[in-house]
C-alpha positions, 0 to 999 in steps of 0.5 A, a space after each residue: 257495578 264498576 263506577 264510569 268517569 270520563 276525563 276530558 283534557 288531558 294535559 298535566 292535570 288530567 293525565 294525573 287524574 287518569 293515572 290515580 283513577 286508573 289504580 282504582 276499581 273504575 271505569 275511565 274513559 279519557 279524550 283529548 285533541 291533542 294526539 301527543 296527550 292521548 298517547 300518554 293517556 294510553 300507556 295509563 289506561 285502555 279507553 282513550 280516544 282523540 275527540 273534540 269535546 265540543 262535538 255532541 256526536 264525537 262525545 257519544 260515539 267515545 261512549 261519553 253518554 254512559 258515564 256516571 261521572 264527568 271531569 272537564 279537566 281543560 286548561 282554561 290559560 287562553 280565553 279559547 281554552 275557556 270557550 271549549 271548557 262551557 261548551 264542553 259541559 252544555 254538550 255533556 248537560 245535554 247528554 243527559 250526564 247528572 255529575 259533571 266536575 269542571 277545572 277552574 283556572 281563575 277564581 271568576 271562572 268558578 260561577 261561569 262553569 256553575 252557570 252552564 251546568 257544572 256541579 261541582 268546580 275545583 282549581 288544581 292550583 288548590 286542591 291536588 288532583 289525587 283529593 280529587 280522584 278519592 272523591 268521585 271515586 266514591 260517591 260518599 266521599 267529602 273530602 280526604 286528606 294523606 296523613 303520612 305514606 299510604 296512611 289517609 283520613 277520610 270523611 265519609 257521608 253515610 247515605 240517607 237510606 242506611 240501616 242504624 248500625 251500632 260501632 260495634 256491630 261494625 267492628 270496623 277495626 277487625 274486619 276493615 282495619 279502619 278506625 272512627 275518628 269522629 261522628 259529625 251530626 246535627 252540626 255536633 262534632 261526638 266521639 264515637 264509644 262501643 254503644 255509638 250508633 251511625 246514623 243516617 247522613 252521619 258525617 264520619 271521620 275514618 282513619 287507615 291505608 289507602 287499599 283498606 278505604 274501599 271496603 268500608 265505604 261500601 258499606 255506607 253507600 248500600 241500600 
């Protein structure tokens, strides 16, 4: 089943994430105020709607009640953008949305936007919004970096209820195309060798092109 994210916002930052997510195997719904912003959105993917995100009903009859995965994407340059951006997440908390990741402007924006229920808060201005997209693309993903074109390093969070599975049964590289970099567990950084097992709440570092990621991270996010 296809992973839901609505964006809300969709000046620069938002429409860059609609456009990364938009390329992925996910379901995107993207609201605006702003007609011109939504118009843009619409070239990019299907489900665009003009909606006051501070608006309760507005937010469910866009479907916004059904998503796995929330990303306030609003600008807070002018304190009225910060007002509609803790509205927001109070509206999408008492929809009932578990994921809610919110765009800080300013560094003490960050523990407001915690306060009134986000769960996660990233400034654009230090993350780039493509890192972003890879995250809550997949659930397991902690962080992700680009190496060189469409060559990335991922980290990758196994879930607690997988099954030990040795490297070798794996066999990452033939099937994948991926490589293990490095195991993070117990805080101890190892070098993975052909008898390695991974391990529940392994922390893996895995390298590869960016079409071949998806596949592998599948199989760390089963129960």
């Amino acid at each position: 089943m296809k992973k839901s994210i609505a964006i809300i916002g969709l000046s620069r930052f938002g429409l860059n994430l609609v456009e990364r997510l938009s390329k992925m195997n996910v379901d995107i719904i993207a609201i605006d105020k702003n007609k011109e912003s939504v118009r843009k959105a619409g070239e990019l993917t299907r489900n665009v709607y003009i909606v006051d995100s501070t608006n309760e009903d507005a937010l469910k009859a866009a479907g916004i009640a059904s998503v796995d995965h929330a990303i306030v994407a609003i600008g807070q340059n002018e304190k009225t953008n910060l007002s509609s951006s803790i509205m927001t997440i109070i509206k999408l908390k008492q929809l009932g949305i578990e994921k809610i990741t919110a765009r800080a402007d300013e560094e003490d924006y960050v523990e407001v936007l915690k306060l009134v229920g986000a769960t996660d808060v990233i400034s654009p201005l230090s993350i780039a919004s493509e890192r972003i997209a890879n995250k809550v693309a997949s659930g397991n993903v902690v962080d992700y970096f680009n190496i060189k074109n469409d060559f990335d390093v991922y980290e990758i969070r196994i879930e607690e209820n997988f099954e030990p599975l040795a490297i070798t049964e794996l066999d990452s590289r033939s099937k994948f195309k991926i490589n293990i970099l490095v195991i993070e567990r117990d805080k101890k950084m190892i070098i993975p060798t052909k008898e390695t097992m991974l391990m529940p709440n392994d922390e893996i570092f895995i390298f590869g092109r960016k079409k071949d990621i998806p596949k592998i991270t599948e199989v760390f996010s089963k129960n």
